[in-house]
C-alpha positions as CSV (number, residue, x, y, z in Angstrom):
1,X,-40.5,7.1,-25.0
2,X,-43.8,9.0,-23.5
3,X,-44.6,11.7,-25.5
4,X,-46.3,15.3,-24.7
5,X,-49.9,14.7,-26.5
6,X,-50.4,18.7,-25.6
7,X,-47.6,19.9,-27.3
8,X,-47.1,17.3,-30.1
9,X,-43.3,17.3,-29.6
10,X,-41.1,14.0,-28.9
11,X,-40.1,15.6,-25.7
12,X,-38.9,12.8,-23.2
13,X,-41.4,13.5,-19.8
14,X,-40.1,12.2,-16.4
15,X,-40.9,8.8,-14.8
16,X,-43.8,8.4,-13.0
17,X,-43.2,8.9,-9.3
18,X,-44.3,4.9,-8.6
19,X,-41.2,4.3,-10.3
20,X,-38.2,6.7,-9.6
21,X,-36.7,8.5,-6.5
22,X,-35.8,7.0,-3.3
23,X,-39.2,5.3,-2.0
24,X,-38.8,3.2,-5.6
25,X,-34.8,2.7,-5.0
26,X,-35.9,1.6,-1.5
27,X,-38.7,-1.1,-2.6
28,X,-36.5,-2.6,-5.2
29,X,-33.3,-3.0,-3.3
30,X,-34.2,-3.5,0.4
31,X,-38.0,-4.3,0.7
32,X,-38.5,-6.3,-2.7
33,X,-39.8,-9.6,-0.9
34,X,-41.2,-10.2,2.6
35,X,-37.8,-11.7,4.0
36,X,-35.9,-8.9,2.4
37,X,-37.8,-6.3,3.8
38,X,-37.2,-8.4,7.1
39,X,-33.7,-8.7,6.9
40,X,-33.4,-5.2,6.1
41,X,-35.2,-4.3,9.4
42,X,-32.7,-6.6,11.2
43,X,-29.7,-5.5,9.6
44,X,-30.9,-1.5,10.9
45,X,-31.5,-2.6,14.4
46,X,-28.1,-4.8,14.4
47,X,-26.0,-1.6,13.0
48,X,-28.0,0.8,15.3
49,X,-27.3,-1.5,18.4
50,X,-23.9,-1.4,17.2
51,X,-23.4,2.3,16.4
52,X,-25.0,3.1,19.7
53,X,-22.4,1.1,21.6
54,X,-19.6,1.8,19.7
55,X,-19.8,5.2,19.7
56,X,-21.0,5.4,22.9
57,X,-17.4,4.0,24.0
58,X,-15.3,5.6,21.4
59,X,-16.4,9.3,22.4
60,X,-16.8,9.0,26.5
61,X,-14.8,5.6,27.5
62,X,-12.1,5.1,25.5
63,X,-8.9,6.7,26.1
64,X,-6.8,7.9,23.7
65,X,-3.7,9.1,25.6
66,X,-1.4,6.5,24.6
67,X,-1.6,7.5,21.1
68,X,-1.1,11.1,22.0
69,X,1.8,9.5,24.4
70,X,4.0,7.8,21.3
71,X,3.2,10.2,18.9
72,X,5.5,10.6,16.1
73,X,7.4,7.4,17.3
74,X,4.4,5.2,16.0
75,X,6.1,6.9,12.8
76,X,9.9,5.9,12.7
77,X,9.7,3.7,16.3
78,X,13.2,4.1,18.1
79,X,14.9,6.2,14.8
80,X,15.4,9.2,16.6
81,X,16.4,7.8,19.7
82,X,19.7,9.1,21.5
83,X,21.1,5.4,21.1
84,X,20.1,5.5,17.3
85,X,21.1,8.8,16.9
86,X,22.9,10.4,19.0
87,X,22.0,14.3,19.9
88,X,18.5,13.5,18.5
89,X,19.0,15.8,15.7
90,X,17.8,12.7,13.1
91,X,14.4,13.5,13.2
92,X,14.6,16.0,9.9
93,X,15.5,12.8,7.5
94,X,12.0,10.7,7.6
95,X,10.4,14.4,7.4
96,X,12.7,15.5,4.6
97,X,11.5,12.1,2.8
98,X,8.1,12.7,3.4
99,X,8.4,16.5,1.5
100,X,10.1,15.0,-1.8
101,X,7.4,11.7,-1.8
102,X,4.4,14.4,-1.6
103,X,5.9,16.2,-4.2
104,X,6.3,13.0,-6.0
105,X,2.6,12.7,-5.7
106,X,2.5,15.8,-7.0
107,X,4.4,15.0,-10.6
108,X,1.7,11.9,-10.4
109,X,-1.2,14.0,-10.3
110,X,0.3,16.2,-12.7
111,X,0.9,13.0,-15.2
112,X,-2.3,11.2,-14.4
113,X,-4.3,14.3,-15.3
114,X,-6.3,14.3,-12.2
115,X,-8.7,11.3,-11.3
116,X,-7.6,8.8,-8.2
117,X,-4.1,10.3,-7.8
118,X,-5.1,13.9,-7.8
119,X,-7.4,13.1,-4.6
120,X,-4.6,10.9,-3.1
121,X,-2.0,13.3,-3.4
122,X,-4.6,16.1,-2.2
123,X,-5.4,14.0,0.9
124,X,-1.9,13.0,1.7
125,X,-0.4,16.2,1.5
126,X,-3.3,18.1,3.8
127,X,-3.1,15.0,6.4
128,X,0.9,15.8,6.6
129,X,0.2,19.3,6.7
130,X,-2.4,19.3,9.6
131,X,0.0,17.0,12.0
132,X,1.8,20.3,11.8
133,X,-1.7,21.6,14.4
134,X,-1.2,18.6,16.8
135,X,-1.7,20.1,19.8
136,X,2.0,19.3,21.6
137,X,4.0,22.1,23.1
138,X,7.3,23.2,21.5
139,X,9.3,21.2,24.0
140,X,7.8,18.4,22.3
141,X,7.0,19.3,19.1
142,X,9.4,22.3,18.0
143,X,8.9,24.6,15.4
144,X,11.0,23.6,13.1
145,X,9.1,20.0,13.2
146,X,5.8,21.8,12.3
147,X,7.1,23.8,9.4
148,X,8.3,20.4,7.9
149,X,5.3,19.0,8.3
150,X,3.2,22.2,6.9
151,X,5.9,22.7,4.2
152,X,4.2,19.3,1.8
153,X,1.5,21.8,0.9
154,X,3.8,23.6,-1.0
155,X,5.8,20.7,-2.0
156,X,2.8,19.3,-3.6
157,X,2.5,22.2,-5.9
158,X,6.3,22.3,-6.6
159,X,5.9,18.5,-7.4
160,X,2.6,19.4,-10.0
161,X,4.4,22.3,-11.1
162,X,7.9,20.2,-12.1
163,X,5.2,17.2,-13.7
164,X,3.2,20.2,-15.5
165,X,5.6,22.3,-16.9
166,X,9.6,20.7,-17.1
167,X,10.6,17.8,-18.9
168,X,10.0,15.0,-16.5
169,X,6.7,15.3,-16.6
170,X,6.1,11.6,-18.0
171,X,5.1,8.4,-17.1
172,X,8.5,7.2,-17.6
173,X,10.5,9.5,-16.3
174,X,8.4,9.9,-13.2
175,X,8.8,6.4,-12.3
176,X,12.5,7.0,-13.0
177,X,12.7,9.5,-10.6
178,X,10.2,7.3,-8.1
179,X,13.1,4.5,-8.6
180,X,15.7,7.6,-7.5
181,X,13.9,8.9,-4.6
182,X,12.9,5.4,-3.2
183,X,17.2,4.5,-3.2
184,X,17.7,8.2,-2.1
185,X,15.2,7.7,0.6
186,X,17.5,4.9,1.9
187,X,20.7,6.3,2.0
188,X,19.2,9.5,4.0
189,X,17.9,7.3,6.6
190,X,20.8,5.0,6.7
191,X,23.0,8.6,6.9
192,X,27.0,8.1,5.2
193,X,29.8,7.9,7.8
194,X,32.4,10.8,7.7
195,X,30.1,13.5,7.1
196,X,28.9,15.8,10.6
197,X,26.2,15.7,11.3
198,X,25.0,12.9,8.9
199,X,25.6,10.1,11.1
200,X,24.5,6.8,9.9
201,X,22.0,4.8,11.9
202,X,21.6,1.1,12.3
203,X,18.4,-0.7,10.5
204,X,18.2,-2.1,13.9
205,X,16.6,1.0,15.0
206,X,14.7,1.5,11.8
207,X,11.0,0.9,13.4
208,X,7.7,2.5,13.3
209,X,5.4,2.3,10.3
210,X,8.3,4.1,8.1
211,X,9.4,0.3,8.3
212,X,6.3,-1.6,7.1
213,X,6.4,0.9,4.4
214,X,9.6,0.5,2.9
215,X,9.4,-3.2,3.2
216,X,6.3,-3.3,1.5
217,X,7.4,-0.3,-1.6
218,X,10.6,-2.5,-2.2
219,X,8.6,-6.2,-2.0
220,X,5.9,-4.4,-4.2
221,X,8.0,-3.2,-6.9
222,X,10.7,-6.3,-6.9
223,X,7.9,-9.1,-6.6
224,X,5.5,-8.1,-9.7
225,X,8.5,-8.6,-12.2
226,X,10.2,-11.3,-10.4
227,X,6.5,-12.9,-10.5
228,X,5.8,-12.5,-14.1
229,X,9.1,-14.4,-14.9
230,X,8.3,-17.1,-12.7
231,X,4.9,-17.9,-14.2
232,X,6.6,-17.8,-18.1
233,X,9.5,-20.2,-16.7
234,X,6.7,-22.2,-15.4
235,X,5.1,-22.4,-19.2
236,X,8.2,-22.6,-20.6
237,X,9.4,-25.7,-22.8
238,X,12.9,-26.0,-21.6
239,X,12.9,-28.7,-19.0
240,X,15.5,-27.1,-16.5
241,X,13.7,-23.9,-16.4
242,X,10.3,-25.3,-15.9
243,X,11.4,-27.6,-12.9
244,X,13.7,-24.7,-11.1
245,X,10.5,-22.3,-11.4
246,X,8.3,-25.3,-10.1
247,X,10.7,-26.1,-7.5
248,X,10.9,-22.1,-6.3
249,X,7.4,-21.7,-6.4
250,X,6.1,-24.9,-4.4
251,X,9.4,-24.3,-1.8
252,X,8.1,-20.8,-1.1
253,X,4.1,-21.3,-1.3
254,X,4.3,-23.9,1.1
255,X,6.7,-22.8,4.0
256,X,5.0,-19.7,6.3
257,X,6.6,-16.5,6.0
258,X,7.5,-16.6,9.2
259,X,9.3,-19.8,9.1
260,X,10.9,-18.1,6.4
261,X,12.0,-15.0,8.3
262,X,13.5,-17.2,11.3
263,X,15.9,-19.2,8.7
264,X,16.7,-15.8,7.6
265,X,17.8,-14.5,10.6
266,X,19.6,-17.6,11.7
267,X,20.6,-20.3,9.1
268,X,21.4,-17.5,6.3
269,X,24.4,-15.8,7.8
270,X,26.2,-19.6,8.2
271,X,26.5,-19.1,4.3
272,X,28.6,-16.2,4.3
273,X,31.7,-15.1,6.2
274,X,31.2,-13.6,9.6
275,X,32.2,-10.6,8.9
276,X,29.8,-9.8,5.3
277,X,27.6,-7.3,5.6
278,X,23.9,-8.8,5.1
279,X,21.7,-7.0,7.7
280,X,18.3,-7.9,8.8
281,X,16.2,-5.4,7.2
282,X,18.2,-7.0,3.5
283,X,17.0,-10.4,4.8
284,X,13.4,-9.1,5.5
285,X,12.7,-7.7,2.1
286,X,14.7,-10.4,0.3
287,X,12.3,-12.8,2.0
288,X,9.2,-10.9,2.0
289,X,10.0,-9.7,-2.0
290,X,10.5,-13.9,-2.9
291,X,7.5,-14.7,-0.7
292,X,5.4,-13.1,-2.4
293,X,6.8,-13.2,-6.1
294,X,5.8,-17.3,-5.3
295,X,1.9,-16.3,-4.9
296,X,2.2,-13.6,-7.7
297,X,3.7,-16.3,-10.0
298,X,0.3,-18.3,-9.8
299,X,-1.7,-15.7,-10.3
300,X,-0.3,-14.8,-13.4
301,X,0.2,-18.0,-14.6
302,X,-3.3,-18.6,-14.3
303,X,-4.1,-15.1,-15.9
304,X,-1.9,-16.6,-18.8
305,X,-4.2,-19.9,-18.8
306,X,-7.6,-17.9,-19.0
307,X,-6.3,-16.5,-22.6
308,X,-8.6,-17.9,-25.6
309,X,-5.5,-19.5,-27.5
310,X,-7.4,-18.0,-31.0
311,X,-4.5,-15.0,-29.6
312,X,-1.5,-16.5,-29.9
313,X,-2.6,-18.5,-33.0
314,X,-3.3,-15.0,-34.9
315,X,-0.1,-13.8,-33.5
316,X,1.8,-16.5,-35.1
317,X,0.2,-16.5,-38.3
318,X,1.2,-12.6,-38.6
319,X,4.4,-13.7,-38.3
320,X,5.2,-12.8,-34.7
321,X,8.2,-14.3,-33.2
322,X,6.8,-16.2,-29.7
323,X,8.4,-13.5,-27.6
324,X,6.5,-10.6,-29.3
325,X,3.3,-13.1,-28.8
326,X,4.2,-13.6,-25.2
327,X,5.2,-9.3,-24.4
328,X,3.2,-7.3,-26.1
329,X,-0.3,-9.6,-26.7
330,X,-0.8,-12.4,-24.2
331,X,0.5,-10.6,-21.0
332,X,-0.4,-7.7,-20.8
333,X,-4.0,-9.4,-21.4
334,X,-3.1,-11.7,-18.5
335,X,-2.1,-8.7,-16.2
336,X,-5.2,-7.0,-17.0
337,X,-7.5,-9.9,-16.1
338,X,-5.8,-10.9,-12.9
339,X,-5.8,-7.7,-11.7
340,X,-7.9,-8.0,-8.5
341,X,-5.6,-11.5,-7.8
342,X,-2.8,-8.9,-7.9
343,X,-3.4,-6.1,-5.9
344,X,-5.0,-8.8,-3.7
345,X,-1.3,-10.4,-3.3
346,X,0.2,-6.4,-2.4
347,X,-2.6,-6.1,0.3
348,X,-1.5,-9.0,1.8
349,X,2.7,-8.2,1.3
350,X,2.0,-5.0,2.9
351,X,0.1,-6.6,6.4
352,X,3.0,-9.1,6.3
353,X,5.7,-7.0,7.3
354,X,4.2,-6.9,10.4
355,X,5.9,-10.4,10.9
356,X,9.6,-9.3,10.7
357,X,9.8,-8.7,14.7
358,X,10.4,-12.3,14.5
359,X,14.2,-11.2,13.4
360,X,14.4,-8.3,15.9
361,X,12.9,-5.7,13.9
362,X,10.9,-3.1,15.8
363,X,7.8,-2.6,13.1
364,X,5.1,-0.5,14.1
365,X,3.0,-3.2,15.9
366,X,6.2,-4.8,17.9
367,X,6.9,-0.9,18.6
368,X,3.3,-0.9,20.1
369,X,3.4,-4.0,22.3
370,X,6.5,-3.3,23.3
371,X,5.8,0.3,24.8
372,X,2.6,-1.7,26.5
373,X,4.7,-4.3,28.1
374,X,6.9,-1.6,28.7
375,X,4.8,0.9,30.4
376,X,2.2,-0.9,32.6
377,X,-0.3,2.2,33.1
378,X,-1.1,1.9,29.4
379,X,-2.5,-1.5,29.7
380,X,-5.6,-0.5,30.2
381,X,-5.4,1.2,26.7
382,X,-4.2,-1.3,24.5
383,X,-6.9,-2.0,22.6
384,X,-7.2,2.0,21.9
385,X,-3.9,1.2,21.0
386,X,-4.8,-2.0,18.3
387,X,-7.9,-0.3,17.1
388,X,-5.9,2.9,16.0
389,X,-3.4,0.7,14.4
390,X,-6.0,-1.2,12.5
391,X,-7.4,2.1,11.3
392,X,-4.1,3.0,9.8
393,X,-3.5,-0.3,8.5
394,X,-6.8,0.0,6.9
395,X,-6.3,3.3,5.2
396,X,-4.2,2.0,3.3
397,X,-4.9,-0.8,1.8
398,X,-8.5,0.8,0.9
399,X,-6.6,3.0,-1.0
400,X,-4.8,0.2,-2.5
401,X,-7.9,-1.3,-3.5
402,X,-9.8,1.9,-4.3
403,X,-7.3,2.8,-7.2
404,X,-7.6,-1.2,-8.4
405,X,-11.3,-0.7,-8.6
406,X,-10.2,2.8,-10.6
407,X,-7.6,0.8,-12.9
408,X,-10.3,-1.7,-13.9
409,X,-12.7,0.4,-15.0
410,X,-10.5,2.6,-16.9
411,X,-9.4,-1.1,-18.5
412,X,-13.3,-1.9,-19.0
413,X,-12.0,-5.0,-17.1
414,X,-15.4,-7.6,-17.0
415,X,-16.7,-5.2,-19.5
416,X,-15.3,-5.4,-23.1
């Protein structure tokens, strides 16, 4: 530590300038060595030729109607059609959900204590709440549209309010009521027969990217637990177990999805009677959900492997009964260490269900390329099209990787 001769004190003094601030960060990251500095010059005249270009097209020669054109419909797809729903007066259900998820998000952030899911549920519920600006004229976009759109601002609060100050402001509970909303969300979409103006729609016009999220929720959720079993049959010592969890696991990891999805849609209803009610969006996620349990099994299992086995031999010689050992010691080190593999797996579940228009389902891509082949003067626009898709799809599964990243070092995961 440098030390102030003048005043005789142990005061720390700053750096010298040769070796702090940007001009140092810049030498020792990008301009340490001749070819680094050289690549570093390339890469800035690759990005800038890149940027120039890009922009360039984005701002003056691309055309962005078509997404102003669909709309909403990139949303829920044909859901609020007049041959889905007829009278058209459906379109308050997915908009209804969307207020009870954000305050959902709310009790999170509430819960959590702020962190990742206080910006996510932030940034979700002002996105929502600025659709409500779009600039679409009331025959379009009527007013009672926009206020349930600008109305999760204050469902967010309500949401952090109920997680802050009532009961269910827990981690258990919360998922409880997640559990609740996410069955709740179902029936409201599916509507119950009998009641006016609650008139159920077919899943076959479920569509939009309200489908590749409730595909992905429910094979998210179902396929972490269903995984976790399948690696401990796989370890197990009882010989029928190990070889049906084998069998299942090999089956499924080496057949494509969409293979999968086609037998689904044609070789599964010759097991039941022609008149039992298995619908395609069931077979999707039942599919999709075992799919990718398969993958998650592995990942686990090898998770399991990595553990020193010094852990399970203390946990015996305390006394622990193998299940104890196996619960509350080796996998929830396990989960922790594989949890990159994991989240990895979810990313890839969630671009999957793009691959269910292979039964007839109407997912936001299969939406999109219909309406192209549909509607020949947006051809020209396609790509706008793709590219804005790919944005969304992006979103989020950065977010999905951003709150890994957060979960990790929270665990001190690769650090302690």
């Amino acid at each position: 530590m440098a030390v102030d001769a003048e005043a005789g004190t142990g005061r720390a003094l700053p750096p010298p300038r040769a070796s702090g601030g940007v001009a140092a960060w810049l030498r020792d990251n990008l301009f340490s060595e001749w070819y680094n500095g050289a690549l570093t010059v390339l890469s800035v005249v690759v990005l800038g030729i890149v940027l120039w270009f890009g922009l360039r097209w984005l701002i003056a020669g691309a055309d962005w109607s078509v997404i102003a054109t669909l709309g909403g419909q990139l949303m829920v797809g044909q859901y609020n059609t007049e041959s889905a729903c007829p009278g058209q007066n459906c379109f308050w259900r997915p908009q209804a959900i969307l207020l009870v998820v954000t305050a959902l998000l709310g009790m999170m952030w509430a819960v959590a204590g702020g962190g990742p899911t206080k910006r996510i549920a932030i940034g979700v519920a002002v996105v929502l709440a600025l659709f409500a600006l779009l600039p679409y004229s009331f025959e379009r976009m009527g007013l009672d549209v926009r206020l349930l759109l600008a109305a999760n601002l204050p469902a967010l609060g309500v949401g952090w309010a109920i997680g802050r100050y009532t009961p269910l402001g827990t981690v258990r509970r919360t998922a409880i009521a997640a559990a609740v909303v996410f069955v709740l969300a179902l029936v409201v979409l599916r509507g119950l027969p009998g009641i006016p103006g609650f008139q159920t729609v077919s899943v076959l016009h479920w569509g939009g990217l309200m489908l590749n999220l409730i595909l992905a929720v429910a094979g998210i959720v179902i396929c972490l637990p269903i995984g976790v079993a399948l690696a401990l049959g796989r370890r197990s010592n009882l010989p029928v177990v190990k070889l049906l969890c084998v069998v299942f696991i090999e089956v499924f990891r080496g057949v494509p999805l969409i293979t999968l999805l086609f037998m689904s849609q044609h070789l599964v209803p010759l097991a039941f009677p022609e008149d039992f009610p298995v619908n395609s969006l069931l077979r999707a996620a039942i599919v999709i959900t075992l799919f990718s349990a398969a993958y998650m099994a592995e990942n686990v299992r090898g998770g399991l492997q990595a553990l020193h086995p010094g852990q399970a031999e203390a946990a015996r010689a305390l006394g622990l009964p193998s299940w104890q050992t196996t619960l509350l010691i080796s996998l929830p080190q396990a989960i922790r260490n594989v949890i990159p593999a994991i989240v990895g797996q979810f990313i890839s579940l969630f671009k999957d269900t793009t691959l269910v228009y292979i039964i007839g389902m109407n997912d936001v891509l299969q939406f999109s390329r219909a309406f192209i082949q549909g509607n020949t003067e947006y051809l020209a626009s396609a790509k706008e099209l793709f590219i804005f898709l790919a944005v969304v799809f992006w979103i989020f599964t950065y977010g999905m990787s951003y709150v890994s990243r957060r979960i990790e070092q929270n665990l001190g995961v690769g650090q302690r």
